[in-house]
C-alpha positions as CSV (number, residue, x, y, z in Angstrom):
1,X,9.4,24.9,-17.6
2,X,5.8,23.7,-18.9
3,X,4.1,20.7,-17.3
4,X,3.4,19.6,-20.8
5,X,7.4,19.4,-21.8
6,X,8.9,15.9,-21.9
7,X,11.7,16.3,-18.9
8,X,13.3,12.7,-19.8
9,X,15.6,15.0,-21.8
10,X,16.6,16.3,-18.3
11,X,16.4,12.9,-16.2
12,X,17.4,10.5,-19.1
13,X,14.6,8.8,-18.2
14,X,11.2,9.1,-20.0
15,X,8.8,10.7,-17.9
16,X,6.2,7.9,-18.3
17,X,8.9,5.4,-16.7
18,X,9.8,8.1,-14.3
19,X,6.2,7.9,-13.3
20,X,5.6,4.4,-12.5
21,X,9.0,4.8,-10.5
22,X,7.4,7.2,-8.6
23,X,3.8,5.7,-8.0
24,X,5.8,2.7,-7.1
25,X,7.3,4.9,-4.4
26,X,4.6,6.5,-3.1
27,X,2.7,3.2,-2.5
28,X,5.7,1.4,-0.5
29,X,6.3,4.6,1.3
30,X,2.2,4.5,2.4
31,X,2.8,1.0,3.0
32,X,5.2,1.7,5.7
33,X,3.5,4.9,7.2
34,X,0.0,3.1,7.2
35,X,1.9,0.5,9.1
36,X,2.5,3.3,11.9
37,X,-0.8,4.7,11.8
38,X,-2.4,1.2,12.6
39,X,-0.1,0.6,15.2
40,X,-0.9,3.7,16.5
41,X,-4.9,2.9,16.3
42,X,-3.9,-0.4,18.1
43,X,-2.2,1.3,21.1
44,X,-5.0,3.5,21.5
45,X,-7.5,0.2,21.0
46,X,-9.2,1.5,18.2
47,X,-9.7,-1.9,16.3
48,X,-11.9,-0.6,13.9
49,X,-9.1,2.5,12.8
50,X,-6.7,0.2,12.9
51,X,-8.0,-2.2,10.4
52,X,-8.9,0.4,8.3
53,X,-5.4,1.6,7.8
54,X,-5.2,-2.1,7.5
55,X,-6.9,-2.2,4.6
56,X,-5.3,0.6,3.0
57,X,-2.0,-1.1,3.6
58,X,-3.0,-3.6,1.5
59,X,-4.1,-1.9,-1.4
60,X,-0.9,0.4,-1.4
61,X,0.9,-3.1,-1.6
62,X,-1.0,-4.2,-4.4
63,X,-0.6,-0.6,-6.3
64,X,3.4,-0.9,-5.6
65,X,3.0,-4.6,-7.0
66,X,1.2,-3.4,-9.8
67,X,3.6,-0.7,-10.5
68,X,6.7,-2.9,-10.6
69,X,5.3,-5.4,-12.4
70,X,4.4,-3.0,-15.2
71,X,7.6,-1.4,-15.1
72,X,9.3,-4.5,-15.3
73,X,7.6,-5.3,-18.3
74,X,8.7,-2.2,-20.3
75,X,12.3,-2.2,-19.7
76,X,12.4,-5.7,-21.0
């Protein structure tokens, strides 16, 4: 099967819907690994690591906001 073939006809779910399901996924899955990586960084007193994973927490949270928010909006 082609990358370029619509798969919703396999799913029963389009694939651009299927897609911002999934990027929703990924970010809340980071969010919750990042969260073990800065703890990790913090046991090892790495402030500086820590907060970066920090940081990258928070911007996974705002791309799984993002992405539920615009799903929401479609399947209105």
């Amino acid at each position: 099967m082609s990358f370029e073939q619509e798969s919703g006809h396999l799913t029963g779910t389009k694939d651009k819907d299927y897609n911002i399901l999934w990027f929703t996924q990924a970010c809340l899955d980071n969010v919750l690994r990042l969260e073990t990586y800065a703890q990790d960084a913090e046991r090892d007193g790495d402030t500086e690591l820590a907060e970066f994973f920090r940081r990258a927490q928070g911007e996974s949270r705002k791309g799984a906001e993002q992405g539920k928010q615009l799903l929401a909006s479609r399947l209105r």
